[in-house]
C-alpha positions as CSV (number, residue, x, y, z in Angstrom):
1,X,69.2,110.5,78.6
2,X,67.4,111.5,75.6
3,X,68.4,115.5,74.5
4,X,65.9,118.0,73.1
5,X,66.7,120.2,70.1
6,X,65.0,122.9,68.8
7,X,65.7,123.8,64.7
8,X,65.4,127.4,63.9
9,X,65.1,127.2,60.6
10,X,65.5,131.0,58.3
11,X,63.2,130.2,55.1
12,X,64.7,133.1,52.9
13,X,68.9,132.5,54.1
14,X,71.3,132.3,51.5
15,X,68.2,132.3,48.7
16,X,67.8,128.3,48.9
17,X,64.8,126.7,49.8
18,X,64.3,124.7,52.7
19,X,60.9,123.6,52.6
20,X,62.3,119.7,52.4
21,X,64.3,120.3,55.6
22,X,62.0,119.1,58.2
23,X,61.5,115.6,56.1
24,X,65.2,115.6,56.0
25,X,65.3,115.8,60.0
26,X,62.3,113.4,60.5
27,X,64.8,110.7,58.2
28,X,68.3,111.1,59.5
29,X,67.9,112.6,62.9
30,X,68.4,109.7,65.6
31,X,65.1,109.5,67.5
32,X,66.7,107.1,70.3
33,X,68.9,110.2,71.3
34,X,66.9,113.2,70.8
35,X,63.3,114.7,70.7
36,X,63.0,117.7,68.8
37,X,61.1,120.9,67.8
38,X,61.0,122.7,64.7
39,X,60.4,127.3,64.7
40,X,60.5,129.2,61.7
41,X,61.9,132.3,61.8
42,X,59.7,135.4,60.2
43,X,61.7,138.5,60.9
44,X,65.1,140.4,62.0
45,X,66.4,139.4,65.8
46,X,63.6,136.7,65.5
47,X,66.3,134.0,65.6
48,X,67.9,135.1,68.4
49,X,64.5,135.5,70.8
50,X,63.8,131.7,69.8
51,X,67.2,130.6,70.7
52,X,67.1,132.8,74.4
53,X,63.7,131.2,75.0
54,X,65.3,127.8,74.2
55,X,67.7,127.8,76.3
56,X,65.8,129.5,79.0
57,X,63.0,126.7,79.0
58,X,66.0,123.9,79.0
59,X,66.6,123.1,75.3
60,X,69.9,121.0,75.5
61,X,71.1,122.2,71.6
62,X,69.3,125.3,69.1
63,X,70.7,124.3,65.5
64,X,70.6,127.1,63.3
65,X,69.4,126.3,59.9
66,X,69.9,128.8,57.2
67,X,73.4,131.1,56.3
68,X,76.2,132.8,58.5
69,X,73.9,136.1,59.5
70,X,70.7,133.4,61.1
71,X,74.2,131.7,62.6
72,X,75.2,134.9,64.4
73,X,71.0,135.1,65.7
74,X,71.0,132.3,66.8
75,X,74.4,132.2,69.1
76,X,73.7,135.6,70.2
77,X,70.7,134.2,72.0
78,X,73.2,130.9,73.7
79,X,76.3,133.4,74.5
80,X,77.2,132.1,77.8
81,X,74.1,129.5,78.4
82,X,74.9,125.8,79.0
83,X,72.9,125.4,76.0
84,X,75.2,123.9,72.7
85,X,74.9,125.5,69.2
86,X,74.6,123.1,66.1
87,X,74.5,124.1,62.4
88,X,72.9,122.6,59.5
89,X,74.2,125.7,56.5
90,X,72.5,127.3,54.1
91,X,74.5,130.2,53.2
92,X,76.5,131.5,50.2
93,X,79.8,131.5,52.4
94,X,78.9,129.3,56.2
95,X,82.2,130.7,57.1
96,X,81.9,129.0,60.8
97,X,80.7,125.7,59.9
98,X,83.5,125.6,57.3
99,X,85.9,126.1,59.9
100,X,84.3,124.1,62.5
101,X,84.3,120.8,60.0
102,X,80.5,121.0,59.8
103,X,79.1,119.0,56.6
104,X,78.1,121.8,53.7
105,X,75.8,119.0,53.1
106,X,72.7,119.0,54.4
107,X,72.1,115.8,55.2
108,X,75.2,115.3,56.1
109,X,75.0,117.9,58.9
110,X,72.0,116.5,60.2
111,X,74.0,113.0,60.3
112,X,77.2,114.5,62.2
113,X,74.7,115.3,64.9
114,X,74.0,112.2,65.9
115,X,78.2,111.4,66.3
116,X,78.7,115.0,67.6
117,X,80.3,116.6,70.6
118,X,80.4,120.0,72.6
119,X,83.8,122.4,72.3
120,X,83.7,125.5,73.5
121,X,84.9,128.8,71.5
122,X,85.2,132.2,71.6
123,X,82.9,135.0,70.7
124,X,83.5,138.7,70.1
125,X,81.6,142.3,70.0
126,X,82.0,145.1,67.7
127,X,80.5,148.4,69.7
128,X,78.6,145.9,72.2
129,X,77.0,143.4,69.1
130,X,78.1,140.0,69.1
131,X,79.8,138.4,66.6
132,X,81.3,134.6,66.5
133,X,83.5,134.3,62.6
134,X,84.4,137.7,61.2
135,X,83.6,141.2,61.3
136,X,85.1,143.9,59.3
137,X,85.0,147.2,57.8
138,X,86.4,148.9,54.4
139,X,86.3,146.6,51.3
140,X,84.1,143.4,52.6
141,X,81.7,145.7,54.7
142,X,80.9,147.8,51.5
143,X,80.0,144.7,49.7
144,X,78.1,143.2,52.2
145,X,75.7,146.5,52.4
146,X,75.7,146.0,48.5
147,X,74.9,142.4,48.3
148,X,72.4,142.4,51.1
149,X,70.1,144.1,48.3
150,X,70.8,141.3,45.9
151,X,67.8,138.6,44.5
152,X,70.9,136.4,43.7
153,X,72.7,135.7,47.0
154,X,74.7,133.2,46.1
155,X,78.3,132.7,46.0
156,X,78.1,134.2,41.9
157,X,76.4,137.0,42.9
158,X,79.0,138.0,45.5
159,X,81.9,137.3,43.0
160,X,80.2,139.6,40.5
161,X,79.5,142.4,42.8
162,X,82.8,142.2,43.9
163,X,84.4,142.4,40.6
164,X,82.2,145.2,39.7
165,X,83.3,147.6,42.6
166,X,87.1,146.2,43.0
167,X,88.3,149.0,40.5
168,X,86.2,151.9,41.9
169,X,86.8,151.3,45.8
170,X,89.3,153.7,47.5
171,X,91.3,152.8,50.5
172,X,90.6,155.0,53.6
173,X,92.7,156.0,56.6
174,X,92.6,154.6,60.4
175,X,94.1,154.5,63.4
176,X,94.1,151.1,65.4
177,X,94.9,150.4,69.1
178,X,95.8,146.9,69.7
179,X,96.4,146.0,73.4
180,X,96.9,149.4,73.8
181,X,99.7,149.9,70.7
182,X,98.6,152.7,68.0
183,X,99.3,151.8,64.3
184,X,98.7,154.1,61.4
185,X,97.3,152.7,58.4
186,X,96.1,153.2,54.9
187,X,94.1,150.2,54.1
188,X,91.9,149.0,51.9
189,X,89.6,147.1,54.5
190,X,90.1,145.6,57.9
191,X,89.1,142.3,59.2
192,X,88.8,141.2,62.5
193,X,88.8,136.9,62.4
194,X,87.7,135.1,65.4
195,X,88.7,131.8,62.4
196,X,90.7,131.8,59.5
197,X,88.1,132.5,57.0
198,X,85.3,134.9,55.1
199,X,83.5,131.6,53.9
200,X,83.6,129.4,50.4
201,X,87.2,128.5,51.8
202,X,88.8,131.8,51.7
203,X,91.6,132.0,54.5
204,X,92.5,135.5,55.6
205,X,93.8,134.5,58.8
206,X,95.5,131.3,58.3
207,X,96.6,130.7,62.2
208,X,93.4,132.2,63.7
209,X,92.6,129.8,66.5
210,X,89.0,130.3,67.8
211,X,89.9,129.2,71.4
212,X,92.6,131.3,72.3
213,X,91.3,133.9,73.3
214,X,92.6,136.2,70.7
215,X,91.4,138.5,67.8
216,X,93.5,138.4,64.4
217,X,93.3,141.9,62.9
218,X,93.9,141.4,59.4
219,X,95.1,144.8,57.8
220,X,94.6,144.7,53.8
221,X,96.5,147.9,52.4
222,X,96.8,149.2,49.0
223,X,97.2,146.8,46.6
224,X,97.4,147.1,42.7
225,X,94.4,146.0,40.6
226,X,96.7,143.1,38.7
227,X,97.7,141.5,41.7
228,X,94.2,141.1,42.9
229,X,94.6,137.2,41.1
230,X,97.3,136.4,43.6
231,X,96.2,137.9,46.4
232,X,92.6,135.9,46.2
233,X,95.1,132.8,45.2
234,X,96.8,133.6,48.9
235,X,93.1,133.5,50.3
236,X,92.5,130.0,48.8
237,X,95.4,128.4,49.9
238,X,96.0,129.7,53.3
239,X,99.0,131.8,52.9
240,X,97.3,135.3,53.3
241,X,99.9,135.8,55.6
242,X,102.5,135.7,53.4
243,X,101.4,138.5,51.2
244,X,102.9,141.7,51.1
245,X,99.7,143.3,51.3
246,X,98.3,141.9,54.2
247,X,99.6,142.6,57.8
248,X,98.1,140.5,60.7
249,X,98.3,141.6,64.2
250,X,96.7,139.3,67.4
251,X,94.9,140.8,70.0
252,X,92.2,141.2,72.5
253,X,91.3,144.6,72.6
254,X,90.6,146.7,69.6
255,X,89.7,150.4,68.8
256,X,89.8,151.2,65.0
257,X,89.3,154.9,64.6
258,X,88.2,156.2,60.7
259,X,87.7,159.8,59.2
260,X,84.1,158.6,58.6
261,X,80.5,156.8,60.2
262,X,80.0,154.1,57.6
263,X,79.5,150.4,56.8
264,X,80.4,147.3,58.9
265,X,79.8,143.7,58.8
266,X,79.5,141.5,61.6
267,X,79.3,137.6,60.1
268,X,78.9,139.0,56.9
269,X,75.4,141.0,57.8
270,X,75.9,144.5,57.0
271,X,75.4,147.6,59.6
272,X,75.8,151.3,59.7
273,X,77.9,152.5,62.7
274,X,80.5,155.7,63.9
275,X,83.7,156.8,63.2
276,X,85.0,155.0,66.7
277,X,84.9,151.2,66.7
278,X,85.2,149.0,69.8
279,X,86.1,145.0,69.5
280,X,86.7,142.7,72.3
281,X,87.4,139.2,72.7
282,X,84.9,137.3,75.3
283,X,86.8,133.7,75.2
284,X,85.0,130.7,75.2
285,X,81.8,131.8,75.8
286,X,79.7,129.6,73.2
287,X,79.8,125.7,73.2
288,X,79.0,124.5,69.7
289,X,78.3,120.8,68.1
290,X,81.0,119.5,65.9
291,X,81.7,116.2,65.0
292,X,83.1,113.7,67.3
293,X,87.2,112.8,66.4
């Protein structure tokens, strides 16, 4: 039986144009196996209305074209619906298609659909608002409120702004229940990784496993400013875990209480929320399109 798809494409993600995208469907998308619709997203949450209407009216597949933050729209609106998620990125990081072996490529993307298949993962919230790759606070959620205001979104831009406020950024006090254990830390910011990475291949959770029904909480504590080279070397090449800087602790249940209301990020899209955060695991609760083995 022939599938229908609907593209929501985000014309302004990850600051590259996508005007050529729908030619690109019309070429590689194999017509014998689906029909198809094309909606254009034109403001905040608009993603994730077109995706809950899609699957409402029957939509087999909603493939979210643009960067992680019109990802995390789009499967908001599919959380729990038969309906699969597919991916075509357009981001400065695509942290979940990078860890879900979805083509970077464009075209490429648009070709794995045709060979694809359904698995089903987990998603997470953070104070009741979904999020499917990462979420964090400290470090990473400060420079995600700064490079949300940035012309240049790309991957430079983010490696500049990060350079720029690496020196100046202080580490900040919490208290985190796991499971209901308490741990007292000093750190300079926390992750919480559904998979292994931030994006552009940077692995702070190596062994995250995105169907177990488990949260990694990565703890990053104080760290001197000249081992910041090794510690994004440890990112890079998956042994995050072995740094004496990083502490990761598995999960399901999370409460991170800080001194302070402040930033957060939740796939990389910043938000301001309290001093008491709430993260849960909901486990395989979003079916996805990856490519068939």
């Amino acid at each position: 039986m022939r599938k229908n798809l609907l593209f929501v494409i985000n014309p302004i993600s990850g600051g590259k144009a996508k005007r050529h995208v729908p030619d690109l469907i019309d070429a590689e998308l194999d017509h014998e196996q689906y029909d198809y619709d094309i909606a254009h997203t034109d403001d905040v949450d608009h993603a994730r209305k077109l995706s809950k209407s899609a699957a409402y009216l029957g939509y087999d597949s909603v493939i979210a074209v643009g960067g992680d933050g019109t990802v995390n729209e789009v499967a908001r609106g599919m959380i729990g619906q038969p309906a699969s998620l597919g991916i075509i990125p357009f981001g400065s990081g695509n942290g979940l298609a990078r860890f879900m072996g979805i083509p970077i490529d464009a075209k490429k993307a648009i070709q794995m659909l045709n060979k694809s298949t359904i698995e089903t993962i987990d998603s997470a919230t953070f104070n009741d608002l979904p999020f499917f790759n990462m979420a964090g606070i400290g470090f990473d959620a400060h420079i995600s409120m700064l490079f949300a205001n940035l012309t240049n979104r790309g991957f430079s831009g983010y490696i500049k702004t990060t350079l720029q406020e690496l020196s100046s950024y202080k580490p900040k006090e919490y208290r985190i229940t796991i499971d209901g254990k308490t741990y007292e830390r000093s750190a300079f910011m926390i992750s919480i990784a559904n998979s292994s990475q931030y994006g552009n291949d940077a692995h702070i959770a190596p062994h995250a496993d995105i169907k177990d029904g488990l949260l990694d909480v990565c703890i990053v504590k104080r760290f001197p400013l000249y081992s910041f080279p090794l510690l994004a070397y440890r990112l890079m090449s998956k042994s995050a875990h072995k740094s004496d800087y990083v502490e990761i602790i598995k999960g399901k249940n999370i409460v991170i209480e800080r001194e302070e209301a402040g930033a957060i990020h939740l796939d990389g899209e910043p938000r301001e929320m309290g001093k008491e955060l709430h993260i849960n695991i909901h486990p395989l609760s979003v079916n996805i399109l990856v490519a068939t083995i």
